[in-house]
C-alpha positions in Angstrom: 46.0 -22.9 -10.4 49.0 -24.1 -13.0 51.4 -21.6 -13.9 51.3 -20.7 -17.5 54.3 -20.7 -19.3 54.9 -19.6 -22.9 58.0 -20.9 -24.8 58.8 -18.9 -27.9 61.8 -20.4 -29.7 62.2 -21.3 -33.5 64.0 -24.3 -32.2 61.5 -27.0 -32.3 63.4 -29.2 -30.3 63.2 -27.1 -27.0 58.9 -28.0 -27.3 60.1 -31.7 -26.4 63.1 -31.2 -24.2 60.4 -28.6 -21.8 57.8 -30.9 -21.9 59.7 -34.1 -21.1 62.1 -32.6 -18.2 58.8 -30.8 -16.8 56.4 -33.7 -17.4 55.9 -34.0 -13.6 54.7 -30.8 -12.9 52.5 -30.6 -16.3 50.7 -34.1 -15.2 50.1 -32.5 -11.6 48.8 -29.3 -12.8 51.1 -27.1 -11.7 52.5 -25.7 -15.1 50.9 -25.6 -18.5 53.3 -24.9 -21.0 52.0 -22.9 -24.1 54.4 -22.8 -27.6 55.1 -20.4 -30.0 58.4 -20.2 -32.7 58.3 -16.7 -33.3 57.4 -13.1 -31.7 53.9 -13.1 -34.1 52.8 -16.3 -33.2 53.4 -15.4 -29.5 51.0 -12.2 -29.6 48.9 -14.1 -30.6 48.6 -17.2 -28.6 48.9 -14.6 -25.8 45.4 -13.2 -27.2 44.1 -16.4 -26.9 45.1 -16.8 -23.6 45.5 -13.2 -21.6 46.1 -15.3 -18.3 49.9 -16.6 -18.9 51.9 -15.9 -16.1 56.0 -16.3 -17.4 57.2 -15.7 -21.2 60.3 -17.9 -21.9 61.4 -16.4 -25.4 64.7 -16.8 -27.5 66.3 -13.7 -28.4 66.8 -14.2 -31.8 64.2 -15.6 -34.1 62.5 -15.0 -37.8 60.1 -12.8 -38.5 59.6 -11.0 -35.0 62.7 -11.2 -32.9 62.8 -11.5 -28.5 63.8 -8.0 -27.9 60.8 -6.6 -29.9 58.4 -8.9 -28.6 59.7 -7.9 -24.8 58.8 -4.4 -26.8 55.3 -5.0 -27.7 54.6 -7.0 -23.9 56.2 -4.1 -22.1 53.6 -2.1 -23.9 50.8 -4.7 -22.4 52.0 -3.0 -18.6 51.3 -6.1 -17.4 53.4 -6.2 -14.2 52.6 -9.7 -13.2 53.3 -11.2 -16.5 57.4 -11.6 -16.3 59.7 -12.4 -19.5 62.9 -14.7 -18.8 65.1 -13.8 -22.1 67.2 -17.2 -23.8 70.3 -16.3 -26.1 73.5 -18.0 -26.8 76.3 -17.6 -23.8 78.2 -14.8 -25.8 75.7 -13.2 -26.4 75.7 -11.1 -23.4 74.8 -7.5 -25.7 71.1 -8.3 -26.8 71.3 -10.0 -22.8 72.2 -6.8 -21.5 70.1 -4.6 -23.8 66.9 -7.3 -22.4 67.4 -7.0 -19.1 67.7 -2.9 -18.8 64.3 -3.0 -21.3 62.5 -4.9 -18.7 63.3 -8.6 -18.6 62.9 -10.5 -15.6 65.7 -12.7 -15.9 68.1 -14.2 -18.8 69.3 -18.0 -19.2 72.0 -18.8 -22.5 71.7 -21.8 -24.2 72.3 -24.7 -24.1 69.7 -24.5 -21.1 70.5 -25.6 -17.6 67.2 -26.8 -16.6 67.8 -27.1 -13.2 68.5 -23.3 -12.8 65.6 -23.3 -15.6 63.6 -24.5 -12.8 64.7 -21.7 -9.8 63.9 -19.0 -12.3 60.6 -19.9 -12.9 60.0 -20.6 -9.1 61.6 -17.5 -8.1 59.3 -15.5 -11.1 56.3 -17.2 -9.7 57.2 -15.7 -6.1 57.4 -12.0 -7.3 53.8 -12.9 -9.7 52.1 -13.9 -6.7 53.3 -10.9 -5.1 52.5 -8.7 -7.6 49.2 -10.2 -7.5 48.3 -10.0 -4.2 49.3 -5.7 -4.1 47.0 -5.5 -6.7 43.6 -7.2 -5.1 44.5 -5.2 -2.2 44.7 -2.5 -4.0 41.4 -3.2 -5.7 40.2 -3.8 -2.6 41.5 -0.3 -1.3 39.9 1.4 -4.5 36.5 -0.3 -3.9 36.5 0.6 -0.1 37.5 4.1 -1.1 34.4 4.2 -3.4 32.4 2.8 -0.6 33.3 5.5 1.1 32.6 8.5 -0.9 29.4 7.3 -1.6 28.5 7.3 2.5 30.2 10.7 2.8 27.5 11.7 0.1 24.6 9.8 1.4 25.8 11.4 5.6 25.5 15.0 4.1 22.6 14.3 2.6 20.9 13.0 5.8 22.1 16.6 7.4 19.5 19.5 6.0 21.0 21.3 3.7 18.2 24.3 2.8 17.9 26.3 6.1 14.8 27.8 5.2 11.6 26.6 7.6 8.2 25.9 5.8 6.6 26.8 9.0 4.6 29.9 10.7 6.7 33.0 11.9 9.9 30.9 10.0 10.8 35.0 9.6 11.7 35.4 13.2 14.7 33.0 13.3 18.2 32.7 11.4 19.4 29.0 11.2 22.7 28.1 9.7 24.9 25.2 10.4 28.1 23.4 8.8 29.8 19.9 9.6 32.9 19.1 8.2 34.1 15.8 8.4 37.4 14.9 9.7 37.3 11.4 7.7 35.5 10.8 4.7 32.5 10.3 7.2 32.2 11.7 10.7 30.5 11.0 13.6 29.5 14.5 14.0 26.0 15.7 13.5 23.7 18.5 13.5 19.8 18.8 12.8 16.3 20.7 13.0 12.6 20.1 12.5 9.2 21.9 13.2 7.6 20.4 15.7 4.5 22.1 15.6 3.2 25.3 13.7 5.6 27.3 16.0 8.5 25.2 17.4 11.6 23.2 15.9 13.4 21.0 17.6 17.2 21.2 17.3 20.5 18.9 17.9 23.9 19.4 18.0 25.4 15.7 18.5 29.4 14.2 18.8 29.3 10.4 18.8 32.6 8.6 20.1 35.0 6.9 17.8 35.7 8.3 13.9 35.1 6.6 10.7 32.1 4.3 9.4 31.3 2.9 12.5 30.9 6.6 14.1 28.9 7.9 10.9 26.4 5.1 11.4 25.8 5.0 15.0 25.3 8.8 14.0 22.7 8.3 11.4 20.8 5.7 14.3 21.1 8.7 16.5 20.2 11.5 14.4 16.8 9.0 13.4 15.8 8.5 17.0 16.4 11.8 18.2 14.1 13.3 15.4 11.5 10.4 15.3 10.9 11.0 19.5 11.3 14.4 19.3 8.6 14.7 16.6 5.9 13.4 19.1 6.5 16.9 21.3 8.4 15.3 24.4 10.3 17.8 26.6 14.2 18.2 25.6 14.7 16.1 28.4 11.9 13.1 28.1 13.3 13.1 24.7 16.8 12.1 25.3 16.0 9.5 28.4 13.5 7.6 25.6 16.4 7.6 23.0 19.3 6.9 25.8 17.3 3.9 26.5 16.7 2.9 22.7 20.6 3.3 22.2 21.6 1.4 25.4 19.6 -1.4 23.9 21.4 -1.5 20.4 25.2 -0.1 21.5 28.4 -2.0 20.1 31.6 -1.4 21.7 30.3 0.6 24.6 30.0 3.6 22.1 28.0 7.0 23.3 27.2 10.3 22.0 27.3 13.8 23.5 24.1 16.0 22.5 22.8 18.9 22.7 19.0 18.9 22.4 16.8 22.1 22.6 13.0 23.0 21.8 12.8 26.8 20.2 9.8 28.5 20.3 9.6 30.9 17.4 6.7 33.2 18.5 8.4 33.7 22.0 12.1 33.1 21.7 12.2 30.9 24.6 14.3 27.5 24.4 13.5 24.5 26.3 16.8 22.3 26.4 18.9 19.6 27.6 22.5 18.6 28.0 23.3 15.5 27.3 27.4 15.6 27.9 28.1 18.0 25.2 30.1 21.1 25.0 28.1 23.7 26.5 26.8 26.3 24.0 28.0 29.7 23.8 24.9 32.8 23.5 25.8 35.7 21.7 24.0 38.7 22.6 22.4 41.6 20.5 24.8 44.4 22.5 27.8 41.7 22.1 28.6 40.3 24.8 29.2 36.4 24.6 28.4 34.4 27.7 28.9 30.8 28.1 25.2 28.6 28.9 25.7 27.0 32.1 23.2 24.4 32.6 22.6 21.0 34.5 25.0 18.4 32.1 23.1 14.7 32.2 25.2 11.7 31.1 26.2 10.9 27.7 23.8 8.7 25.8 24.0 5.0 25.4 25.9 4.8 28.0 23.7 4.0 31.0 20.0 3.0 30.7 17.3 4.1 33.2 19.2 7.6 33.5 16.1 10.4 34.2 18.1 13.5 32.6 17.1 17.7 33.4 16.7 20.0 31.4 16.5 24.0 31.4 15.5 26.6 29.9 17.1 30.1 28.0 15.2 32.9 26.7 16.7 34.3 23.4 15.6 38.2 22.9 15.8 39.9 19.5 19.2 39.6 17.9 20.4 36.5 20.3 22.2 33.8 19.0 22.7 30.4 20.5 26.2 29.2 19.4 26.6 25.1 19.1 29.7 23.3 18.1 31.6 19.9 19.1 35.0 19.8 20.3 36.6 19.9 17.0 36.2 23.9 16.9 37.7 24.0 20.4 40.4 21.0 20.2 41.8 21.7 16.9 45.4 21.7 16.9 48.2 23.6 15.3 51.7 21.9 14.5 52.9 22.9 17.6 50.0 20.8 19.3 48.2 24.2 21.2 44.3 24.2 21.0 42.3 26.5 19.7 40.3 26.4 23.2 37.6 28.5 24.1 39.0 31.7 24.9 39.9 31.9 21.5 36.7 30.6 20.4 35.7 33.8 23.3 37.2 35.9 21.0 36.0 35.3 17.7 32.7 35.8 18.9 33.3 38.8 20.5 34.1 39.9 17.3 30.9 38.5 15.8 28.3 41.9 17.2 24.8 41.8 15.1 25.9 38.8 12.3 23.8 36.5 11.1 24.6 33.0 11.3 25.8 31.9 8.2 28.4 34.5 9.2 29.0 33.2 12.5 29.8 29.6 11.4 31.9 30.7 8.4 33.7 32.9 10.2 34.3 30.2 13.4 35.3 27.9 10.9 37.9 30.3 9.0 40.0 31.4 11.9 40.1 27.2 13.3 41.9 26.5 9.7 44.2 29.4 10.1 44.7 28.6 13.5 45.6 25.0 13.0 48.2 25.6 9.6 49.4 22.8 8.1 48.2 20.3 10.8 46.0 17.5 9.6 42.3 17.8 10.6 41.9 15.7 13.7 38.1 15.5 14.3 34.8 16.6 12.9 34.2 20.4 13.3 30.6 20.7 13.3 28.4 24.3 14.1 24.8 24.6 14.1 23.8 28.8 15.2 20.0 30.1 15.6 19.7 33.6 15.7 16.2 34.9 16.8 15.5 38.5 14.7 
């Protein structure tokens, strides 16, 4: 595209001397030279024409002078439009007061075209520059919109109400949080009736961070939910899926879950671990054991795996405690870990609370724990308490 140059000058005679020492350039289309011989006449050609790139204007002119026309374009805040100010060699004052107002560069008259010429190549540099920050920083901004709007449409795929439409949905307490690390995590949680009297539950990490984590989660979280809708065992569940993800993996990517089957009526849990961090139960009296349980491979990692599963009977004021490794790897600025005795300890402290409780209160001491250190990876909780 031609560079567009604007001449403001009353002199007449500097239309003719522009055109005929540029004529080269004009006939290639690399400049097009616009002309104006005072400050008014240049706003408004420059309405016509909002796309010219250098202002070449005399300082001192009827009607509307340079220095208040490099006024009314600084106004503009234009940054890619640049002004090279013309004035008489001793006129170095209204030169001076130009360039601290803004002015790109100065030349005096009677105009050395040749340097003419390195000004306006050396301008065009710093516009196509300037240019080139600012697509990518629109291109920043629009990405950035992008993803807000998958942050919104991940949380929105997590359930939010943890009320159950289901038969004895009284007996149980389900609350769960995920807080992303990035403006979309790889992190999940979820639950689902099953039947009148079960739910089926996940607590999920997939590897990586960012929007290709968040949607090899959302493929996850589907195929989980869809196979685990048609009342499979925990573990017949998660070999069909590991077998669907193998088949659709990019980048060798995998995801730790945690997969159960809750019966409301009896409190009894059929579950499988799928490489994830194994759950913690608190008990009615208080004490907080770990689950220890057969731990399968990750998924998507190897198809054909057969995976166990186990079983866990919750009694009357149980809670089964999920989380990823965000809760337990958070770090503080010295670059300790929360870890799990801590996490041991909260817990401990956690007697007879009800979930929503439980996750806040997880959550609460990790941030105090961690300071001022940046967020590292998703912390993501999901507790059922059976009443």
């Amino acid at each position: 595209m031609a560079v567009k140059i604007l001449s403001v000058d009353d002199e007449t005679d500097l239309e003719l001397l522009l055109t005929q020492y540029f004529r080269r350039k004009i006939r290639k289309g690399e400049y097009e030279f616009f002309f104006a011989h005072n400050g008014l006449e240049a706003l408004q050609v420059m309405l016509k024409h909002p796309d010219i790139d250098i202002i070449l204007s005399d300082i001192n002119m009827p009607e509307m002078d340079g220095l208040t026309l490099l006024t009314k374009i600084n106004e503009m805040r234009n940054p890619s439009l640049k002004c090279i100010m013309v004035s008489d060699y001793g006129d170095m004052d209204n030169i001076r007061h130009a360039m601290n107002n803004g002015a790109f560069d100065f030349a005096t008259k009677p105009i050395d075209l040749d340097d003419l010429q390195l000004t306006i190549d050396k301008a065009v540099e710093q516009i196509t520059f300037i240019r080139s920050a600012q697509k990518e920083h629109n291109q920043l901004v629009d990405i950035q919109t992008d993803l807000n709007v998958a942050r919104e449409i991940q949380h929105a795929i997590l359930p939010r109400s943890f009320q159950l439409n289901m038969e004895d949905a009284d007996q149980v307490d389900i609350f769960a949080s995920m807080v992303a690390a990035k403006d979309v995590g790889g992190d999940f949680y979820d639950f689902f009736p099953i039947d009148d009297h079960r739910i089926g539950f996940t607590m999920a990490d997939v590897s990586g961070k960012g929007v290709p984590a968040a949607i090899f989660m959302a493929v996850s979280r589907t195929l989980i939910k869809a196979t685990g809708l048609r009342g499979l065992p925990s573990n017949e569940c998660l070999g069909t899926v590991n077998d669907m993800l193998c088949g659709e993996s990019v980048d060798s990517m995998f995801v730790t879950v945690f997969y159960g089957i809750y019966d409301l009526r009896t409190g009894k849990i059929d579950f499988t671990n799928a490489g994830h961090n194994p759950p913690y139960i608190l008990h009615a009296d208080g004490r907080v054991t770990m689950l220890e349980s057969d731990c399968n491979l990750v998924l998507g990692a190897l198809e054909g795996m057969t995976f166990k599963n186990d079983s866990l009977q919750l009694n009357s004021g149980d809670a089964i405690v999920m989380y990823t490794d965000g809760v337990t790897e958070a770090e503080n600025v010295e670059h300790a870990q929360f870890g799990e005795a801590r996490l041991e300890e909260v817990l401990a402290g956690l007697k007879g609370a009800e979930s929503q409780q439980v996750v806040e209160t997880i959550y609460q001491q990790v941030k105090e724990f961690a300071g001022d250190a940046p967020q590292s990876d998703d912390i993501t909780q999901l507790v059922i308490r059976r009443k």
